[in-house]
N, C-alpha and C positions, 0 to 999 in steps of 0.2 A: 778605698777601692783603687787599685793601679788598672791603667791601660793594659793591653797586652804587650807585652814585653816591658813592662816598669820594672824602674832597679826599685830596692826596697834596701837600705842600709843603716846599721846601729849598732850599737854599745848594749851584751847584754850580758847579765851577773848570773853565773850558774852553776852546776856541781860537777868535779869531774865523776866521770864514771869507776864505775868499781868500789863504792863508798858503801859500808855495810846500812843498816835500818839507822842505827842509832848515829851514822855517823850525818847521814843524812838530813835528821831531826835536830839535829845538832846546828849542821850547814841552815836549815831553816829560821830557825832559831838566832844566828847572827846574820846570817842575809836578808834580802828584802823578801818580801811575800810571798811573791811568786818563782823562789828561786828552788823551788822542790818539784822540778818537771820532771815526769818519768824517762823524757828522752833527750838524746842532746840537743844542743839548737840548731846543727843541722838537719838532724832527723826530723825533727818540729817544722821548719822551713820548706823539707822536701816534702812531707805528708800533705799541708797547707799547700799544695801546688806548687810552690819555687823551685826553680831550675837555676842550677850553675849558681849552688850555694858554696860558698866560699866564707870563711872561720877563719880569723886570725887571734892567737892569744894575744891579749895586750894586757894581763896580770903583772906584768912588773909594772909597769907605767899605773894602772889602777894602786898598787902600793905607792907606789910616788904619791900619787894626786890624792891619797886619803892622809898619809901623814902628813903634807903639805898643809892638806884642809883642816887636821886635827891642830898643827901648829898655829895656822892661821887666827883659826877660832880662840885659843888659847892669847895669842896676843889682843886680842878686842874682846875680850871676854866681857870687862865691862859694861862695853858698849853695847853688846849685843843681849848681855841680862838686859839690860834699859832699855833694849829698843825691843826685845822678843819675849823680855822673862823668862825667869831662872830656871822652869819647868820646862822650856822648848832649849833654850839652849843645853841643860843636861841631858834632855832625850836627843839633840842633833850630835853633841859629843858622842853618850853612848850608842849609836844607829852605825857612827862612821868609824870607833873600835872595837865594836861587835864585827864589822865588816874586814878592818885590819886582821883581829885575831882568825878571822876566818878562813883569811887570805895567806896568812904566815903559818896556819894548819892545814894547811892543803884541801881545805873542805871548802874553799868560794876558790873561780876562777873568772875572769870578765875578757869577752871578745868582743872581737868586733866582727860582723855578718854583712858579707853581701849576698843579695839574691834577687833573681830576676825573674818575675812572675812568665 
């Protein structure tokens, strides 16, 4: 719950607009769960009550920080089988190049939202 007038601000992964049915189910499909809203997240934001919603894309920086994080994993891979097992480390790999390819097909986009209730 915010006060009246609390800012409300974050990082959210979503689809651009104009994407057909399939392209959509597709974006679902390499994105997270809930990345198949019918509207955008500022449209979601102002429905929801927020005012003086504000969307920056930060999709190239989101590519940065997944290849980074794919490389990363890649060098500790070891470590990170022995500490998580082989089954969670190959699903964190495939979660973060499902998201890459997403992102390099134009069907995932990640902003950043301000808004103030």
């Amino acid at each position: 719950m915010l006060k009246p007038r609390g800012l409300l601000a974050g990082y959210i992964i979503h689809t651009p607009s104009g994407l057909t049915p399939e392209q959509e189910q597709e974006a679902v499909d390499l994105g997270p769960s809930a990345v198949g809203a019918e509207r955008s997240p500022v449209d979601s934001a102002t429905m929801a009550g927020f005012r003086e919603v504000r969307a920056k894309d930060v999709t190239d920086t989101f590519l940065e920080s997944l290849d980074r994080l794919l490389s990363a994993r890649l060098s500790y891979e070891a470590q990170l089988r022995e500490l998580k097992g082989d089954e969670a480390f190959e699903e964190d790999q495939a979660d973060s190049e499902g998201k890459r390819r997403g992102v390099l097909s134009g069907l995932l986009k990640r902003s950043f939202i301000v808004a103030r209730k």
